[in-house]
C-alpha positions in Angstrom: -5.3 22.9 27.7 -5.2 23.2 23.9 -7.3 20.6 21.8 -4.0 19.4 20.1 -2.5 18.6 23.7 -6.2 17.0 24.7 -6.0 14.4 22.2 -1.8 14.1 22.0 -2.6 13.4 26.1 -5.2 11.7 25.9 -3.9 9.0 22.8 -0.5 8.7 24.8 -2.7 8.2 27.8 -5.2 5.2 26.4 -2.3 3.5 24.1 -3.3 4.8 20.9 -0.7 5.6 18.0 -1.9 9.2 17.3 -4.6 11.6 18.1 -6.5 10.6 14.8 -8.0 7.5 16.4 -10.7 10.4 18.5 -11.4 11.3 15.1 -12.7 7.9 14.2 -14.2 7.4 17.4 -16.4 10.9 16.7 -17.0 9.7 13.2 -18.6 6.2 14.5 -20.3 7.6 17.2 -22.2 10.1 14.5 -22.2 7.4 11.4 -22.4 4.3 12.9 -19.9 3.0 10.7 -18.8 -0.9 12.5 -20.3 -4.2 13.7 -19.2 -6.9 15.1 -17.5 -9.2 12.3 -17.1 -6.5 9.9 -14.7 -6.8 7.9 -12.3 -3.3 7.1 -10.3 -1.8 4.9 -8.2 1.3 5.9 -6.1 3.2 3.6 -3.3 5.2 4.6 -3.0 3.3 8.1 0.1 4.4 9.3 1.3 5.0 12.1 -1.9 2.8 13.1 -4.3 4.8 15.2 -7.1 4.2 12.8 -6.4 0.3 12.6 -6.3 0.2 16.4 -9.9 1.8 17.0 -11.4 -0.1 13.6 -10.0 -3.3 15.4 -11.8 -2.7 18.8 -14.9 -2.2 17.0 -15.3 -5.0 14.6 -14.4 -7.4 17.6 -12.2 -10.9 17.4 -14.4 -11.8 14.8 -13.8 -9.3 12.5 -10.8 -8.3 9.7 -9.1 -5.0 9.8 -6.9 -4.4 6.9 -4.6 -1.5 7.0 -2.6 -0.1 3.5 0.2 2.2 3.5 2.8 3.2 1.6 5.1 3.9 4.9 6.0 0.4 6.8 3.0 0.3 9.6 4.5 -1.2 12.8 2.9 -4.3 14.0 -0.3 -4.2 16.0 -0.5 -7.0 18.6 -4.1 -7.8 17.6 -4.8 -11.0 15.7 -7.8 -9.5 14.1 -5.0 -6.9 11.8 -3.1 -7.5 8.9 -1.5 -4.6 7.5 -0.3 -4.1 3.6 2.3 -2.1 2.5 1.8 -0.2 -1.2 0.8 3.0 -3.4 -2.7 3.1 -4.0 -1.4 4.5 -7.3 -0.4 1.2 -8.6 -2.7 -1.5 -9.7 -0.8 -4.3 -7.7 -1.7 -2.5 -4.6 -5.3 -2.6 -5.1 -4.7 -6.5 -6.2 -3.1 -7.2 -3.0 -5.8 -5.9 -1.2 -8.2 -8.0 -3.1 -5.8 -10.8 -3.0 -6.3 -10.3 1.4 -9.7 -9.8 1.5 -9.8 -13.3 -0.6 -12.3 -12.1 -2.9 -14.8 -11.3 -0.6 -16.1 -8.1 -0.5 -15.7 -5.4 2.9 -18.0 -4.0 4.9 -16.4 -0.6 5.6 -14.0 1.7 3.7 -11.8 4.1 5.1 -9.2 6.7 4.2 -7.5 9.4 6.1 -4.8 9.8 3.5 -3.5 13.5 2.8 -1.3 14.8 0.6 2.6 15.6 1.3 1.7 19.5 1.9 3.1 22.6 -0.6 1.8 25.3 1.8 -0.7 26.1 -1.5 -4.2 25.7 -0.4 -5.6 24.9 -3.7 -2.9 22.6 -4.8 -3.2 20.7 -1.3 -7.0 20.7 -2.0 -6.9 19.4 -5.3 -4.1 16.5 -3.9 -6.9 15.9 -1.2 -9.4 15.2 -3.6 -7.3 12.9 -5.6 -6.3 10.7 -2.9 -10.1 10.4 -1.7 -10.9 9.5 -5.6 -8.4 6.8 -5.2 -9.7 5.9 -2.0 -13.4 5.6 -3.6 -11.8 3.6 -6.3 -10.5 1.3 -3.9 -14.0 0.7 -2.9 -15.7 0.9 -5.7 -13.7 -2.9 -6.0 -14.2 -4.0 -2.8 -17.6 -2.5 -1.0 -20.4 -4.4 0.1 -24.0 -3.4 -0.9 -25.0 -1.8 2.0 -21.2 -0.8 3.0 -19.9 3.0 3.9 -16.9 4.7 3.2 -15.4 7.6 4.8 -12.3 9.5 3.1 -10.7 12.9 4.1 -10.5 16.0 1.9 -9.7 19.2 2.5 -12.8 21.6 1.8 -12.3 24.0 -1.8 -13.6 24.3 -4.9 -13.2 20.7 -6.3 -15.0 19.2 -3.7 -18.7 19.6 -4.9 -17.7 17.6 -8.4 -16.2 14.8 -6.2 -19.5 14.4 -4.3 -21.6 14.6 -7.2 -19.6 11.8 -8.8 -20.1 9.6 -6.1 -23.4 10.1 -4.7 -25.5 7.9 -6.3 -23.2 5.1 -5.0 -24.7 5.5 -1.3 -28.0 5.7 0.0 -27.0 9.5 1.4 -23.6 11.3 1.4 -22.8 13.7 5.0 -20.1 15.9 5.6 -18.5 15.8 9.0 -15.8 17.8 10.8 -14.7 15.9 13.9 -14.1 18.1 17.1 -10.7 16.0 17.3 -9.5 18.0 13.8 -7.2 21.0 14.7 -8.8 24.4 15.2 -6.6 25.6 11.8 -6.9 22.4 9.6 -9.2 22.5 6.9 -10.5 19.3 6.8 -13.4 17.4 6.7 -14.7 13.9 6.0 -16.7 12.8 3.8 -19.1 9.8 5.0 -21.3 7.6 2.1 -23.5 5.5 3.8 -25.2 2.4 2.6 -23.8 2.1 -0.8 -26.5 0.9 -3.9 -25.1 -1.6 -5.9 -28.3 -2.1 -7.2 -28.6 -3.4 -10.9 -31.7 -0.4 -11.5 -32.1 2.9 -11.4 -34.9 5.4 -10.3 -37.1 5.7 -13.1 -36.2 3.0 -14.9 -39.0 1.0 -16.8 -38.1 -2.3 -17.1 -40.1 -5.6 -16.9 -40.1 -7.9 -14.5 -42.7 -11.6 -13.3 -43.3 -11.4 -9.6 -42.6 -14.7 -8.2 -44.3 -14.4 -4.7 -45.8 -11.8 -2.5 -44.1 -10.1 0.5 -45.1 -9.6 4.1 -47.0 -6.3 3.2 -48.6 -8.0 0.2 -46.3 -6.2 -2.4 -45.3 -8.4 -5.5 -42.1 -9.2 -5.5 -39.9 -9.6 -8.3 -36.3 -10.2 -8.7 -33.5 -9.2 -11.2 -30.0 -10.4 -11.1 -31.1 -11.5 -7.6 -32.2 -8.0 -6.6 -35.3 -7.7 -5.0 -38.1 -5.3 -6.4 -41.5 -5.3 -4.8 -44.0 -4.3 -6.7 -47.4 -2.7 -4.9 -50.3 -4.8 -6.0 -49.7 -7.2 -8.4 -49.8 -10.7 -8.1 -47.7 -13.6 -8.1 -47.4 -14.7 -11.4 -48.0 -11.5 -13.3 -45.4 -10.8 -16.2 -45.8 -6.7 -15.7 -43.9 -3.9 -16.8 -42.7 -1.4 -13.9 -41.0 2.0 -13.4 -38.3 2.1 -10.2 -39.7 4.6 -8.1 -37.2 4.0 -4.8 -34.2 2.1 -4.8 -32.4 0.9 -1.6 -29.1 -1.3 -1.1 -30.8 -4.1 -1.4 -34.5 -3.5 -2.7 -36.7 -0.8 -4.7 -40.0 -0.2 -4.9 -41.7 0.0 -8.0 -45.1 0.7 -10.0 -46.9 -0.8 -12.7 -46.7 0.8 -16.0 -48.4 0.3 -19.4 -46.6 0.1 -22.5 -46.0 3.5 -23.0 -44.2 3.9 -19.6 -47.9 5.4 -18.2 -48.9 4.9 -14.6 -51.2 1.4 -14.7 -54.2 1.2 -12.4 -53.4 -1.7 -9.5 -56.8 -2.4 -9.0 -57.3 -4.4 -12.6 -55.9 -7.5 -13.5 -54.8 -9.1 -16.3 -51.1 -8.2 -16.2 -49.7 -11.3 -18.1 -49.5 -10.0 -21.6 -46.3 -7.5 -21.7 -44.7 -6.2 -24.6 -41.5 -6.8 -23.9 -40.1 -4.6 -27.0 -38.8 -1.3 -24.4 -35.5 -0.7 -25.0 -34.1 -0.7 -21.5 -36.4 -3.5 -20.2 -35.2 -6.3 -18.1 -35.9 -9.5 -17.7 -36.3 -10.9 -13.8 
């Protein structure tokens, strides 16, 4: 039996709208991409296969939200609402917000691909497009901590598309699903954990640590972002340099003034020039 007529078979056999939805199970099983009560965005959801697997996942407490341009038949499953609009057009992404009720999502996804010319590198470079307006999309909407998965189709723009969005996420994979055709050239892309973090690695910026952690690190916050700081003390107004940075922490070091490396054994921290020109303020 051929792989197309495995999962053709196999989706007529276990209800699902089209093969794709094995291709979203394979992507889960390898990325862990839902949870319970997640909330889901899927773009280009028609005919539905996607929705319906998202749906199972997330549970009866979580949202899936399905957009398409094409009308998506309705899925008998309370937990679905599906859209219909060009990602193209600035209402659409409004009625998406608009949905979600301006809470962010937990996962975004996009199979979307382009109406096909039969010339690779203009089908590539359509591919690419779509996923950019896909990353848009969650750009808006994505939880810190969130993942998003978009398909492309592999070729020379892809590299530039990654390196624009790969300090978003906490690591970027490339995955080919064993569900794809033998001749298709896709692949998806998977960011997971996206950084919404208000620093950078490397960043100097100065910060007072306002209590200790469990591991005895300072911690510090900015714009509610947490930044532990190995030993200083609470209290200390200190000037650090970002050294990790996490969805929803970094690490840092004490610095001197000129951005130097600061011995954590000395005290004496609360005098700090505050004068650097990217400094901060916790």
């Amino acid at each position: 039996m051929s792989r197309k007529d495995e999962y053709y078979n196999r989706a007529k056999q276990e209800d699902y709208r089209a093969r794709s939805a094995y291709k979203l199970k394979q992507l889960d099983a390898d990325s862990g991409l839902f949870g319970p009560g997640n909330t889901v965005v899927d773009l280009g959801s028609a005919p539905g296969g996607w929705l319906q697997v998202a749906a199972e996942e997330v549970g009866k407490t979580g949202t899936v939200i399905g957009v398409d341009r094409q009308r998506i038949k309705p899925i008998q499953n309370e937990t679905v609402e599906c859209l219909r609009g060009d990602l193209t057009e600035p209402q659409t992404i409004e009625q998406i917000e608009a949905t979600v009720g301006g809470s962010t999502v937990d996962v975004v996804l996009s199979d979307m691909a382009p109406n096909m010319t039969g010339e690779y590198n203009v089908d590539h470079a359509r591919s690419i497009y779509l996923a950019r307006q896909a990353f848009t999309v969650a750009d808006a909407l994505l939880c810190a901590g969130g993942d998003f998965v978009a398909k492309v189709f592999d070729g020379r723009d892809l590299d530039a598309f990654l390196s624009d969005i790969e300090d978003e996420f906490q690591y970027l994979r490339q995955m080919r699903p064993s569900a794809s055709r033998d001749s298709s050239s896709e692949l998806y892309i998977i960011g997971k954990h996206r950084i919404t973090a208000p620093v950078s690695e490397d960043d100097i910026v100065d910060v007072v640590i306002t209590d200790i952690g469990s591991q005895g690190d300072g911690v510090a916050k900015i714009d509610d972002y947490t930044v532990f700081v190995e030993g200083a003390t609470q209290g200390d107004s200190i000037r650090v340099r970002i050294t990790d940075v996490k969805p929803d922490f970094a690490f840092a070091t004490a610095v001197d003034s000129d951005g130097e490396a600061k011995d954590t054994r000395s005290s004496g921290w609360s005098s700090m020039s505050t004068t650097h020109p990217t400094s901060l303020t916790a």
